[in-house]
C-alpha positions in Angstrom: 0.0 0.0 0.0 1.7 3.0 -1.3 2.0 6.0 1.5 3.9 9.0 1.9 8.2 8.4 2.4 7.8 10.2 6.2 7.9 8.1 9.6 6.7 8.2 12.7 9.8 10.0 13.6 9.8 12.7 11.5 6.7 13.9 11.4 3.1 13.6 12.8 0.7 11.3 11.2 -1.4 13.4 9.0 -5.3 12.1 8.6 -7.7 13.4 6.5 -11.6 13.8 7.9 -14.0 14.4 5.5 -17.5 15.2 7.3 -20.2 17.5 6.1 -20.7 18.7 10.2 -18.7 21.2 10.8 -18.8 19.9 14.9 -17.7 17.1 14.2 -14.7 18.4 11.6 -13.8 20.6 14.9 -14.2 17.6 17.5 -12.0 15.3 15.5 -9.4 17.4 14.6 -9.1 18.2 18.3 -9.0 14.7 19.2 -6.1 13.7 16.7 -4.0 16.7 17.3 -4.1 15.6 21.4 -3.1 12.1 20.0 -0.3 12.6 17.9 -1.6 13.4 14.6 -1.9 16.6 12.4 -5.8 16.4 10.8 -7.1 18.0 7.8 -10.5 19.0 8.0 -12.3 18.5 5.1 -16.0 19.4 4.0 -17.3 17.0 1.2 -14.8 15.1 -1.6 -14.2 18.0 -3.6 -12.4 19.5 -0.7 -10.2 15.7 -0.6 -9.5 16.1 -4.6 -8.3 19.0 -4.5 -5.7 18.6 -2.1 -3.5 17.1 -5.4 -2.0 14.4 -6.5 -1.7 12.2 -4.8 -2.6 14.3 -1.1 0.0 14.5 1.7 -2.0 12.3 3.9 -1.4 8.6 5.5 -4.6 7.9 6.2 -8.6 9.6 5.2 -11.4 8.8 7.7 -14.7 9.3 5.3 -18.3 9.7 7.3 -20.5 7.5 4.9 -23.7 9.7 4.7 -21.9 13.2 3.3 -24.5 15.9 2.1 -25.2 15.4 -1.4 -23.1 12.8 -1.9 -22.4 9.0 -1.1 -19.0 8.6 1.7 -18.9 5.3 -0.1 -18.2 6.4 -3.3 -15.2 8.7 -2.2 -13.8 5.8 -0.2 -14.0 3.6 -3.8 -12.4 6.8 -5.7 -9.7 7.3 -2.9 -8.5 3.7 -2.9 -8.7 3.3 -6.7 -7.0 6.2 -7.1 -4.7 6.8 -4.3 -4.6 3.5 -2.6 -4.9 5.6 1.1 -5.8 4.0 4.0 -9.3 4.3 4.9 -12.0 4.2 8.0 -15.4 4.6 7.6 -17.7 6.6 10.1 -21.2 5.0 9.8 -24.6 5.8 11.8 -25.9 2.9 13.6 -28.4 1.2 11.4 -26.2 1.6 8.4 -25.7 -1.2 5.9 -21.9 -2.0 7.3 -21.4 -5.1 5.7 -21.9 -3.2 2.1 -19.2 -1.1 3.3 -16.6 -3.4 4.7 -17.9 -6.6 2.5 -17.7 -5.5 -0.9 -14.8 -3.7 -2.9 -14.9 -0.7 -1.6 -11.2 -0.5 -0.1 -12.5 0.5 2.9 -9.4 -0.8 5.7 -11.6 -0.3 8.9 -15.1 1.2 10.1 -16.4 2.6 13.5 -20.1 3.4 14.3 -21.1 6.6 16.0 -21.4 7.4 18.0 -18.1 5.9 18.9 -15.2 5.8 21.6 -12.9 8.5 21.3 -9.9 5.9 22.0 -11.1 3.5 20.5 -10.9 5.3 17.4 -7.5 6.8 18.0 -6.7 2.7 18.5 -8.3 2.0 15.0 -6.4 4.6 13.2 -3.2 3.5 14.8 -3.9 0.2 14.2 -4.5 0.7 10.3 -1.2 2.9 10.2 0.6 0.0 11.6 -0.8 -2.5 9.4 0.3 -0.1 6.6 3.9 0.7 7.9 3.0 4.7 8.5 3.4 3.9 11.8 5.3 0.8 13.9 4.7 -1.2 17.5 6.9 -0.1 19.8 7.4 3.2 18.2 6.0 6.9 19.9 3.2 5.0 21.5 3.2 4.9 25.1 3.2 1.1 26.3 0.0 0.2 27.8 -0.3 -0.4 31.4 -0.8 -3.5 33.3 -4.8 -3.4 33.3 -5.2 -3.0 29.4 -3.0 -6.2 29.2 -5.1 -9.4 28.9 -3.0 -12.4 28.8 -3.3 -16.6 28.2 -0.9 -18.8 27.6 1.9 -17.2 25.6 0.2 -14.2 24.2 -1.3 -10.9 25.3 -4.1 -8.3 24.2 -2.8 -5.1 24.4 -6.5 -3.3 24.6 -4.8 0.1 24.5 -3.0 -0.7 21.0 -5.7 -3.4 19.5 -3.4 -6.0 19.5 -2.7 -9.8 19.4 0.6 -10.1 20.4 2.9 -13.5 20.7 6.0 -14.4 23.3 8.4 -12.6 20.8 6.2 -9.5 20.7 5.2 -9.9 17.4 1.7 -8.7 16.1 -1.0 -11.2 15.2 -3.0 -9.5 12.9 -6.8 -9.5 14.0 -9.9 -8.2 12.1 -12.1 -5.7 13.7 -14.8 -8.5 14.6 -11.7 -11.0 16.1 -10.3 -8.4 18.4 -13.4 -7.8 19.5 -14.6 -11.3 19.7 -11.7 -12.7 21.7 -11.7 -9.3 24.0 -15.2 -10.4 24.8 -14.1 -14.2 25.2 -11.2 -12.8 27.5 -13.4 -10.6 29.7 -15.3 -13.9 30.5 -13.1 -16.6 30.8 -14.4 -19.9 32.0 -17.8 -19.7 31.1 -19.9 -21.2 28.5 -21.3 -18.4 26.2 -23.7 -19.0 23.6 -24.1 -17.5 20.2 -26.8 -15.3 20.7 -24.9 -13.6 23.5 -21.7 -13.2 21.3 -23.9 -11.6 18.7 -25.4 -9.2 21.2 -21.9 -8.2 22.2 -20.5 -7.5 18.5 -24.0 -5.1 18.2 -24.3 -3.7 15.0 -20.9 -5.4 13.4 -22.9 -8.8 13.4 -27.0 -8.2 14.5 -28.0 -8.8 11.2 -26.1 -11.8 10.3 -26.9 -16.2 11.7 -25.6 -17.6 14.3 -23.1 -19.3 11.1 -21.1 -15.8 11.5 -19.9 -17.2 15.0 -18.8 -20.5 14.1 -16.4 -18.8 10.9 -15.0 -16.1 13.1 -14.2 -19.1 15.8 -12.4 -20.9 13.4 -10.7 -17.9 12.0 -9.9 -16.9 15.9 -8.3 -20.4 16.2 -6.1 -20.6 14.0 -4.6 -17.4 15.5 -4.4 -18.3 18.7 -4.5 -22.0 19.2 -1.0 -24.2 18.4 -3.4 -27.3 17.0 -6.8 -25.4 15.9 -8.3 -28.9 15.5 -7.9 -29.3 18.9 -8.3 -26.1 20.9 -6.7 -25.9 24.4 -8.1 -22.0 24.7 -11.1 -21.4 22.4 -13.3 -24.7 23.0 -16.7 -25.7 21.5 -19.5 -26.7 24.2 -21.8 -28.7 22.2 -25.4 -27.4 21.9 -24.3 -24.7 24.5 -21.8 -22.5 22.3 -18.2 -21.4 23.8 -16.1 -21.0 26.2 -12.5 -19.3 26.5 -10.4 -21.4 29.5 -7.5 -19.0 30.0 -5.5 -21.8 32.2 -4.9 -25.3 30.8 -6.2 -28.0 32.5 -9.9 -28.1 31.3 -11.4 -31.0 29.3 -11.6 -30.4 26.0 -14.7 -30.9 23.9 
């Protein structure tokens, strides 16, 4: 993914918001500049174009429902012509998997209204994935209580990531990070899948139980050493799941 030649430490991270409120222009603009990053405001996807060929920016956060226009369509012009990285800002009820599912380029998505840090962790999280910005670098290391460990990995909560004994990212979708957070939170108890869908909210409400079982497997083999035979991330038949942080338990 191409991106400007800067790094981390040169200069700030420099994000594009493109948002036809001018409150929330002013809101997020405040909240990246206290976070590390330099924002550019921007109105509608004129404003983005004409910033030039190709814009000084590492990543473009695009609210999907612009006025007069479609979000989704600048995110498909951005990627197909600038190849940028790119989270979407839906409202809650929005089709997300249109956004995320199909080809629209789109590298992450967060509904409002949303965390503050959680979508500083997003934005980070796509830099990182993209080489603008790297783990370990200017981000403060996260203390003790955003740490969730089992066996030889750990969480990081504050960075949204999967990290293994040598400290090496484990690259997680949105819907796995947020999956095994939830499987972490409750360890040692059987969960079924309607209260996993509950949790996930809008990422998931509109899909079958099915959606579970595939992100399980794809959580698996992530995490597990055998994923045919899970000593974490165990199936409890006609019950759903259950996360056993400590070896030990019976298996399925």
């Amino acid at each position: 993914m191409q991106s400007s030649a800067r790094t981390p430490a040169e200069k700030r991270p420099r994000v594009a918001i493109v948002d036809d409120d001018p409150d929330v222009r002013f809101t997020l603009e405040a909240l990246l500049h206290e976070n590390g990053f330099d924002a550019v405001p921007l109105a509608g996807s004129k404003d983005y174009f004409d910033l030039g060929t190709p814009p000084n920016i590492d990543l473009v956060l695009i609210d999907l429902k612009l006025n007069g226009e479609s979000g989704l369509s600048l995110a498909i012009n951005v990627r197909e012509q600038h190849d940028i990285p790119i989270v979407m800002l839906t409202g809650v009820g929005d089709e997300v998997d249109k956004i995320v599912g199909l080809e629209t380029g789109a590298d992450d998505y967060l509904t409002k209204p949303f965390n503050p840090r959680e979508l500083i962790a997003r934005i980070r999280a796509v830099l990182r994935r993209c080489g603008v910005l790297h783990s370990g670098g200017s981000s403060p290391q996260a203390p003790a209580s955003d740490a969730l460990r089992f066996g030889d990995k750990l969480l990081d909560r504050s960075k949204r990531e999967l990290l293994n004994t040598a400290g090496e990212e484990i690259p997680l979708t949105n819907a796995e990070y947020r999956l095994l957070e939830f499987f972490l939170r409750n360890p040692n108890r059987v969960i079924p899948r309607a209260e996993m869908l509950s949790e996930l909210g809008n990422d998931l409400s509109q899909y079958v139980d099915r959606t579970i079982d595939v992100l399980i497997l794809r959580l698996r083999r992530k995490i597990e050493s055998v994923p045919s035979k899970p000593v974490h991330l165990q199936t409890r038949r006609g019950q759903g799941y259950i996360f056993v942080d400590h070896p030990g338990h019976t298996r399925e």
